[in-house]
C-alpha positions in Angstrom: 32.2 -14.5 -40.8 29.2 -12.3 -39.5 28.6 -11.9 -36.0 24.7 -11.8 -35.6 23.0 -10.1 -32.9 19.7 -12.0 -31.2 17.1 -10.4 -28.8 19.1 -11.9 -25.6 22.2 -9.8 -26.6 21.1 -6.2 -25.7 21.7 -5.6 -22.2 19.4 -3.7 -20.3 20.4 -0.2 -18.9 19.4 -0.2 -15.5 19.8 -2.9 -12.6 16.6 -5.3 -14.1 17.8 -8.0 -15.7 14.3 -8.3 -17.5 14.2 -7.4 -20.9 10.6 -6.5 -21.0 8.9 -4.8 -17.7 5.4 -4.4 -16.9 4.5 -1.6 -14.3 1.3 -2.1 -13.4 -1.5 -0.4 -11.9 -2.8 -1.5 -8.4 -4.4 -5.1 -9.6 -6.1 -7.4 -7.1 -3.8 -9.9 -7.7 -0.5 -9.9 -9.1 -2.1 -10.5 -12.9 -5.1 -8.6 -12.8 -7.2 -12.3 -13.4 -9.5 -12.5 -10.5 -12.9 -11.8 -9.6 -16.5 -12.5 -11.1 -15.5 -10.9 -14.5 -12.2 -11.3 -16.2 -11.0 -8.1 -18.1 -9.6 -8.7 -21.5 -6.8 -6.6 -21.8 -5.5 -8.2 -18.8 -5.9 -11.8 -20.1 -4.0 -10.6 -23.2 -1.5 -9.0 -21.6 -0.8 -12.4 -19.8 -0.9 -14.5 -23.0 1.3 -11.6 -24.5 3.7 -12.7 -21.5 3.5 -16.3 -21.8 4.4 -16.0 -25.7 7.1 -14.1 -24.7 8.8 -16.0 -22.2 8.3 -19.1 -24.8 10.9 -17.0 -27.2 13.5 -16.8 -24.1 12.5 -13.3 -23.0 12.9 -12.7 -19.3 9.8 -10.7 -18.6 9.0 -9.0 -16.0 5.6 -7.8 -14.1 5.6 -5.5 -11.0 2.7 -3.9 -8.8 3.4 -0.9 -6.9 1.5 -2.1 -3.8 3.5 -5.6 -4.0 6.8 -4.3 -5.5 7.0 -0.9 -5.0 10.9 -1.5 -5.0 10.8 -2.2 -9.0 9.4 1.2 -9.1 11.0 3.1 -6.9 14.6 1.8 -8.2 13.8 3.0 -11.9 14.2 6.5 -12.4 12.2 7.0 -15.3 9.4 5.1 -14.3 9.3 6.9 -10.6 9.5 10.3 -12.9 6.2 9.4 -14.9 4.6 8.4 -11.6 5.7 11.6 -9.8 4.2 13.8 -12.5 1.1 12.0 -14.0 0.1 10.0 -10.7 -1.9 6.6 -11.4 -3.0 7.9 -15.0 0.5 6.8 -16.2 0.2 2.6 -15.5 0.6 1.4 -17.2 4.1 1.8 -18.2 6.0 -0.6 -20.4 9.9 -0.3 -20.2 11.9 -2.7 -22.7 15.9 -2.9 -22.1 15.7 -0.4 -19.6 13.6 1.8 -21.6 10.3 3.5 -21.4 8.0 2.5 -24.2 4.6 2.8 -24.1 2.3 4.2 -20.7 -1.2 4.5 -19.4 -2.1 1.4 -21.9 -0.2 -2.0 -22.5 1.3 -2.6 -25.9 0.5 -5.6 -28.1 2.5 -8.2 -29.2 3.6 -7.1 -32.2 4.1 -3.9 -30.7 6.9 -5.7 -28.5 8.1 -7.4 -31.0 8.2 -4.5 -33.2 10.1 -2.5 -30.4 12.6 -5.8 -29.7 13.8 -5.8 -33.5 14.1 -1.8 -33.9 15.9 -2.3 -31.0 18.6 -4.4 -32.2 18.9 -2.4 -35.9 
């Protein structure tokens, strides 16, 4: 019998129990979504989220003006922010790992990232 491995099974390597982190930069509101014009990366970052979560991923998105705990308990994030300022956010961490920064990834990107993960 072979023991298969699936997405949930990787733990992550610091004290988030998301596997997929968004830091974001200072938003207006927690998603970016507000006021008179709507910004399309933001809008598919958040349906990148949503199809996430519908796969069973815990995700997780944090502003440093509204969780600036999130940040300052990861080490490698709080590194990136020391050195590069707000030019970093920003920065994608999956399973406790930094991944991408100063842009969001796509989906295929996390999906992409998930799988090599697990190989």
């Amino acid at each position: 019998m072979t023991d298969t491995m699936t997405l949930f099974d990787a733990p992550p390597t610091h004290a988030s129990t998301a596997v997929v982190e968004f830091f974001d930069p200072p938003m207006c509101c927690p998603t970016g979504l507000c006021g008179p014009t709507l910004d399309q990366t933001l809008l598919d970052v958040n349906e990148m989220i949503l199809a996430l979560q519908a796969e069973g991923l815990t995700v997780a998105r944090y502003q440093m003006t509204g969780q600036p705990q999130a940040f300052l308990s990861n080490p490698d994030v709080m590194r990136l922010v020391r050195e590069q300022q707000m030019a970093v956010l920003p920065i994608t961490v999956v399973h406790g790992q930094v991944v991408k920064v100063s842009a969001y990834p796509s989906l295929a990107e996390i999906k992409s990232i998930l799988t090599g993960a697990l190989a």
